[in-house]
KOLLUM-718783 format. One record per residue (C-alpha): residue in one letter; residue number from 1; x negated, y, z. Coordinates in Angstrom, 3 decimals, padded with zeros to 6 digits. Layout:
N
res;n;X;Y;Z
A;NUM;X;Y;Z
...
END
This chain:
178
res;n;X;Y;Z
X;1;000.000;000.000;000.000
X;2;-001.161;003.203;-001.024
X;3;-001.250;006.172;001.620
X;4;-000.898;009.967;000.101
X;5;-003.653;012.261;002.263
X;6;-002.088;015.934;001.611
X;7;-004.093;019.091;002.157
X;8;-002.605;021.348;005.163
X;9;-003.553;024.643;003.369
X;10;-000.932;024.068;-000.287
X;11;001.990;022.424;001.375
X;12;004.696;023.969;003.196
X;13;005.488;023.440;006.763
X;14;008.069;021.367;005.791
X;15;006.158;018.973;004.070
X;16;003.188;018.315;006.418
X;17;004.154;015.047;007.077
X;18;004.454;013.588;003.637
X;19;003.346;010.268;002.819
X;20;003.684;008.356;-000.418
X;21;003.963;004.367;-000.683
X;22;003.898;002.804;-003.640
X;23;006.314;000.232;-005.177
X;24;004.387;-002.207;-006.791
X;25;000.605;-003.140;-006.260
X;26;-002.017;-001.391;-004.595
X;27;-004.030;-001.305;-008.590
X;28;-001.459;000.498;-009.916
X;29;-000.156;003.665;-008.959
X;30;002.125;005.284;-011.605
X;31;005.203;004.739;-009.558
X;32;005.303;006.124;-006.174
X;33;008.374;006.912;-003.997
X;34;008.412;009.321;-000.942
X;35;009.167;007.195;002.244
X;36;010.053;011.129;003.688
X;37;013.520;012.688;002.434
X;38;012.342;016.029;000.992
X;39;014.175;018.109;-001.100
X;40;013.760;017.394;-004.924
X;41;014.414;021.485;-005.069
X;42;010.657;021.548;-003.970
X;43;009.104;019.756;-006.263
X;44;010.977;020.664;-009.031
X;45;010.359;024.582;-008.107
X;46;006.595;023.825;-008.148
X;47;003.750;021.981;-009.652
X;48;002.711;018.626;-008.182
X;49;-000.188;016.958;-009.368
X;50;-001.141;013.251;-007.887
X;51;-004.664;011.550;-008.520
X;52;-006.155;008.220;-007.540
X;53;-009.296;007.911;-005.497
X;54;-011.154;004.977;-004.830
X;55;-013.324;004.970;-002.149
X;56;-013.914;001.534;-001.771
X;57;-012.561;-002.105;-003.657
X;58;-010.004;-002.822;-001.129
X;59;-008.507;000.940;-000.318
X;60;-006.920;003.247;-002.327
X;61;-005.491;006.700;-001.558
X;62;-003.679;009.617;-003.213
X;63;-003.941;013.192;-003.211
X;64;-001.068;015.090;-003.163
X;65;-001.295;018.751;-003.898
X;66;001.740;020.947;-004.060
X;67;001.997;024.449;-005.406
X;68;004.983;026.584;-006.039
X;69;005.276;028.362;-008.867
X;70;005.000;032.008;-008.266
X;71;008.640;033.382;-007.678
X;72;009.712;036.219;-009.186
X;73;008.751;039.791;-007.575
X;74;011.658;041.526;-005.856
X;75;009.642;044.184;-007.112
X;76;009.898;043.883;-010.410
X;77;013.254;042.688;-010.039
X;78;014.001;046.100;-008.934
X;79;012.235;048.014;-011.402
X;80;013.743;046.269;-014.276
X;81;017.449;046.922;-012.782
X;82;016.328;050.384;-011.902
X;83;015.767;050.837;-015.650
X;84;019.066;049.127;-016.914
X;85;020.504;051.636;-014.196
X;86;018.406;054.333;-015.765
X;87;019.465;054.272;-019.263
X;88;022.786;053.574;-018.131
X;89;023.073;057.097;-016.268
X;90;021.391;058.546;-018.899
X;91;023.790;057.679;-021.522
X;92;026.627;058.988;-019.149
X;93;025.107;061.930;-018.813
X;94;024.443;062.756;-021.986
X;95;027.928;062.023;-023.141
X;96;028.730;064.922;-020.281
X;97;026.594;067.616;-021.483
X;98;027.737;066.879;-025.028
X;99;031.351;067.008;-023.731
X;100;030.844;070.414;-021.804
X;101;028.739;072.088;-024.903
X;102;031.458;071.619;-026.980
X;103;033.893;073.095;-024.775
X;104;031.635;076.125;-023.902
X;105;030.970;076.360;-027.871
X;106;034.791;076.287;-028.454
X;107;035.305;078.976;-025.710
X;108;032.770;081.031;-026.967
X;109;034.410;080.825;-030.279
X;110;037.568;082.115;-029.345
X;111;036.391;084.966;-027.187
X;112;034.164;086.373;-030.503
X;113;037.691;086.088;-032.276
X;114;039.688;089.331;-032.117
X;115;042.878;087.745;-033.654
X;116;043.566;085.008;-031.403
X;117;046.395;083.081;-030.387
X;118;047.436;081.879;-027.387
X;119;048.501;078.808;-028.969
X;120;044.704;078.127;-029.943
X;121;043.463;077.786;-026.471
X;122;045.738;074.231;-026.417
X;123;042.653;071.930;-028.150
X;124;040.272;074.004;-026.021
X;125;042.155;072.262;-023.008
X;126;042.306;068.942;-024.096
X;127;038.669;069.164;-024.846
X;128;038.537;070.641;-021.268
X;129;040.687;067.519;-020.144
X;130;038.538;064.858;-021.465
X;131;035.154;066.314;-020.220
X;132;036.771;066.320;-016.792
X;133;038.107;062.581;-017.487
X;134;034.282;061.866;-017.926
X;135;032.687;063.842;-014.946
X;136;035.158;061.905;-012.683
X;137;034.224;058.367;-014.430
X;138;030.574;059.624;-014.037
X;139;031.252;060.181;-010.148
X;140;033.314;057.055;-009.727
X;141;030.541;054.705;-010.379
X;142;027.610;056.853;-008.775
X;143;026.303;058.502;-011.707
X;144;026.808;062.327;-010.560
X;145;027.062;063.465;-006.930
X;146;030.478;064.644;-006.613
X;147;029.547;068.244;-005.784
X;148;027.422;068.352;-009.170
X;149;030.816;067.229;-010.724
X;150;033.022;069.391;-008.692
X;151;030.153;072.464;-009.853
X;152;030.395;071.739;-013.294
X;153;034.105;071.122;-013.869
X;154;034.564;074.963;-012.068
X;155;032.291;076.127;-014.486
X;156;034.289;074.800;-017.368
X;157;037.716;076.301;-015.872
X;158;035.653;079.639;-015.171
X;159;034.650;080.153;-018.572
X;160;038.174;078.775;-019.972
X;161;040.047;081.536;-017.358
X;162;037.645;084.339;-018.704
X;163;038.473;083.769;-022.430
X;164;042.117;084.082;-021.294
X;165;041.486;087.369;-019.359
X;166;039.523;088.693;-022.469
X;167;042.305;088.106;-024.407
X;168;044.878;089.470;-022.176
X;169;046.630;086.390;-022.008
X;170;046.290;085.515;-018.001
X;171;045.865;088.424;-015.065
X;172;045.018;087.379;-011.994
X;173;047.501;088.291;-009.103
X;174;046.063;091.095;-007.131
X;175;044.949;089.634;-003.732
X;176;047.556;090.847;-000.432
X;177;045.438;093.134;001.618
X;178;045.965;092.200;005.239
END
């Protein structure tokens, strides 16, 4: 019977113990069965290598080295997610500025027009209402802080309000004195 001698220093504490008997003769030693119940998980995780050594005619003993394979780095783990998260946000944000510019450059539009309509401030506001629709998605899963949102959805409603004073076609109630 063959006897497995295992080096302390690449085995896990779990595994100190291990010893390997064969199943047929002591000449041959391709098959070998663990005598120890040990999780196939380990081996399979790692690399296991198993050599003959003859030290004399009559005995015959294995060594057993295990080593893991290297697992993968929480580090880089998180910098790969970090960078999915990254061009994620990015993306979002993008589609926010473009969202607001167009707005702004509709605004901006209609105040430089001397003939407008009050009627033509109605796409303006569905543009309006759609760049807020995305600020608040963009909030909702973490992408803007909600004050940022908050910041530039008043700006968007300032310059929209200004347009219609310029025009004439909103005045603001005069504030009650106390």
């Amino acid at each position: 019977m063959a006897t497995a001698s295992c080096s302390w220093l690449t085995l896990p504490s779990k595994m100190r113990t291990l010893s390997l008997t064969s199943s047929s003769s002591p000449a041959t030693s391709a098959s070998l069965g663990f005598s120890r119940s040990i999780s196939h998980n380990v081996f399979s995780e790692g690399c296991l290598s198993l050599s003959t050594l003859q030290r004399r005619s009559i005995r015959h003993s294995v060594v057993c080295e295990v080593a893991p394979k290297r697992k993968a780095d929480s580090a880089a783990k998180r910098a790969r997610q970090a960078e999915k998260r990254r061009l994620y946000n990015k993306s979002r944000k993008s589609e926010i500025r473009t969202r607001m510019k167009k707005v702004l450059e509709q605004l901006d539009v209609l105040k430089k027009k001397s003939d407008a309509q009050p009627e033509e401030i109605l796409p303006i506001e569905k543009l309006i209402g759609e760049a807020f629709s995305v600020i608040d998605k963009a909030v909702k899963v973490g992408t803007l802080h909600r004050n940022t949102a908050a910041r530039r959805k008043s700006r968007l409603s300032r310059c929209k309000k200004a347009v219609e004073t310029h025009h004439g076609w909103y005045t603001p109630t005069p504030a009650a004195s106390a």
